[in-house]
C-alpha positions in Angstrom: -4.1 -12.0 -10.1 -1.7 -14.2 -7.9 -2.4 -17.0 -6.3 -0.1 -18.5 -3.8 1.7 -21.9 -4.6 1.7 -25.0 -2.3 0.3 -25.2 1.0 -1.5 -21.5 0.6 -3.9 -22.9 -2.8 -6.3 -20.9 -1.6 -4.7 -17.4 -0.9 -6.0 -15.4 -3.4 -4.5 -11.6 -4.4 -6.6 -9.4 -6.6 -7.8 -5.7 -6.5 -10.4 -5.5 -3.3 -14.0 -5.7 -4.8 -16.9 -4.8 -3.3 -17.8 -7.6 -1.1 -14.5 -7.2 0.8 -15.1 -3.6 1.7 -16.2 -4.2 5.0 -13.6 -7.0 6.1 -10.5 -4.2 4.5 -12.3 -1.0 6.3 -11.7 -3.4 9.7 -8.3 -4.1 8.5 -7.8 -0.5 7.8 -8.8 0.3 12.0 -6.0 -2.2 13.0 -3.6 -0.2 10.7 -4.7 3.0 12.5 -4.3 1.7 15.7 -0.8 0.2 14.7 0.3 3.4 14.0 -1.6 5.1 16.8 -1.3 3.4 19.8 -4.4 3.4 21.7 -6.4 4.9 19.4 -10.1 4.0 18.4 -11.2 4.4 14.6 -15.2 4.3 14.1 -15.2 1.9 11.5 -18.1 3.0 9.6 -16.1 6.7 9.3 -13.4 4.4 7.7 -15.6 2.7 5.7 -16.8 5.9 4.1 -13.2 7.1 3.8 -12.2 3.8 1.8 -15.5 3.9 -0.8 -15.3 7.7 -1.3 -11.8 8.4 -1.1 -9.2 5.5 -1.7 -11.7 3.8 -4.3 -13.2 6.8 -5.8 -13.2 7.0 -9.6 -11.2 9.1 -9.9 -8.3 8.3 -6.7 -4.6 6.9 -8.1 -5.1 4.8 -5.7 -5.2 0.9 -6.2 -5.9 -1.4 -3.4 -4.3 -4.9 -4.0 -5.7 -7.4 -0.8 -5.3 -11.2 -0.1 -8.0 -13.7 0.8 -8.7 -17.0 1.3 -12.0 -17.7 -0.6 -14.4 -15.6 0.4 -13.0 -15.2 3.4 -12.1 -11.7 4.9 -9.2 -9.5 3.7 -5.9 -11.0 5.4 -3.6 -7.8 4.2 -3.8 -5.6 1.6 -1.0 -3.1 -0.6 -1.8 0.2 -1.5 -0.1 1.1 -4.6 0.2 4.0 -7.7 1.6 4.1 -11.1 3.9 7.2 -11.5 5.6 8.7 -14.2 9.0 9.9 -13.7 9.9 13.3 -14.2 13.6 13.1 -14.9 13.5 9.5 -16.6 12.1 9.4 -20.3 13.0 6.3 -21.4 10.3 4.0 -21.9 12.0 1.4 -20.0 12.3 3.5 -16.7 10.0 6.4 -17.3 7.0 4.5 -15.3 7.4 3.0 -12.0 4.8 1.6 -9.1 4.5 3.4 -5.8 3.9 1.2 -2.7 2.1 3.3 0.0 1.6 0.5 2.4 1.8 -2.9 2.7 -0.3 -4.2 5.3 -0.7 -8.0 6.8 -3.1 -9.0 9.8 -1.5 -9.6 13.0 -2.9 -12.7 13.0 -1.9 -13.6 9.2 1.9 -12.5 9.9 5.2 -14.8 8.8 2.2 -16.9 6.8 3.3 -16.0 3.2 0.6 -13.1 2.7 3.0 -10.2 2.4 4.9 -12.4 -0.3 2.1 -13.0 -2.4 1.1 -9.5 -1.8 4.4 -8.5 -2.9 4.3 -10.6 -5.5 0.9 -9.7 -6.9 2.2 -6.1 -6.5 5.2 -6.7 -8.8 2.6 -8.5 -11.3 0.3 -5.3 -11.2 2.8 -3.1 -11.7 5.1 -5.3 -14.5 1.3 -5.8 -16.5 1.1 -2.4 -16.2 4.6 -0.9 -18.0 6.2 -0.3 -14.7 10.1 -1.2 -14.0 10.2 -0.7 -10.7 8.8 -0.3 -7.8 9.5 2.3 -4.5 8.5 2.4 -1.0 8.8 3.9 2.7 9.6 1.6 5.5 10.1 2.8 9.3 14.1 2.7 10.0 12.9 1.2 13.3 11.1 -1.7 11.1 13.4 -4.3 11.3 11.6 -7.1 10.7 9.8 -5.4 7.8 13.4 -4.7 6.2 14.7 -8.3 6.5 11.5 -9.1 4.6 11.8 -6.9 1.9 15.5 -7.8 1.4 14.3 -11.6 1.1 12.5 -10.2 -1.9 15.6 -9.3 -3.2 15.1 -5.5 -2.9 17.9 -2.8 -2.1 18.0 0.2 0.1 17.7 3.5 -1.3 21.0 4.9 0.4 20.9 8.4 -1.0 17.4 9.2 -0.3 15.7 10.9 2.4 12.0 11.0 3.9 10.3 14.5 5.0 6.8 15.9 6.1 5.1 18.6 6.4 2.7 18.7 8.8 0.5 21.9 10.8 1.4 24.4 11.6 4.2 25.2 9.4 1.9 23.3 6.3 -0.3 26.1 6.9 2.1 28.8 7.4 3.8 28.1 4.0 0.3 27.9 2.0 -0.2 31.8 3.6 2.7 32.7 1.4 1.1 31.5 -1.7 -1.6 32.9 -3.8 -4.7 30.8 -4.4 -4.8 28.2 -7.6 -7.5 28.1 -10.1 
């Protein structure tokens, strides 16, 4: 899909295939423990999760990674295409949802998030899309500089929320159940 220009000839973004699925699931711990301090993901349970779950037939889910050769997975971006639901026009109704972008510790400030990136905008421009939205941590500072050196704006006028248990559970009690 992209490959990197100059000194990086061999970095190498595509969707992950099969071979890299052990090399991404290890990749996928670090993430995990990024985000949960101290924590210790069995990697063959996220193994399973990634082939039956993120790569199932039938997930939205498309996971873009970067290589060198056949080396392992250095990062990785984990995108869907979306239709708007107040946008009709074809020019803005479809637009690319970035989940996570993800680089190695090791692999960090070494141009792999920006050919990520770029192989992101590539999948999603090939694919109808005209823009593309994400989630970054407000504490994430060095993760915003880099996404403004791609040129992209903050969302001002938007907010993040979750619901998470108990009240998740609380507020499906108040709902009949869907056939």
């Amino acid at each position: 899909m992209h490959k990197a220009s100059a000194p990086e000839q061999s970095l190498h973004v595509a969707l992950v295939a099969e071979p890299q699925h052990t090399s991404l699931a290890d990749l996928l711990c670090e993430l995990h423990v990024f985000y949960n301090e101290g924590a210790t993901p069995s990697q063959t349970a996220v193994k399973e999760h990634l082939e039956q779950n993120l790569l199932a037939p039938g997930s939205s889910q498309r996971l873009l990674v970067a290589s060198r050769g056949d080396g392992p997975v250095l990062g990785f971006a984990a995108i869907s295409l979306v239709f708007s639901l107040v946008d009709f026009a074809p020019d803005t109704r479809r637009h690319c949802q970035l989940k996570e972008l993800y680089v190695g510790a090791s692999q960090r400030s070494q141009g792999v998030g920006r050919a990520l990136m770029a192989g992101v905008a590539r999948y999603a421009f090939d694919h109808g899309c005209h823009r593309i939205d994400w989630p970054v941590k407000e504490s994430n500072a060095r993760g915003i500089l880099f996404y403004e050196s791609l040129g992209a704006k903050r969302v001002t006028e938007r907010l993040s929320y979750r619901l998470t248990e108990p009240a998740l559970g609380r507020l499906a009690g108040e709902s009949g159940s869907f056939r």
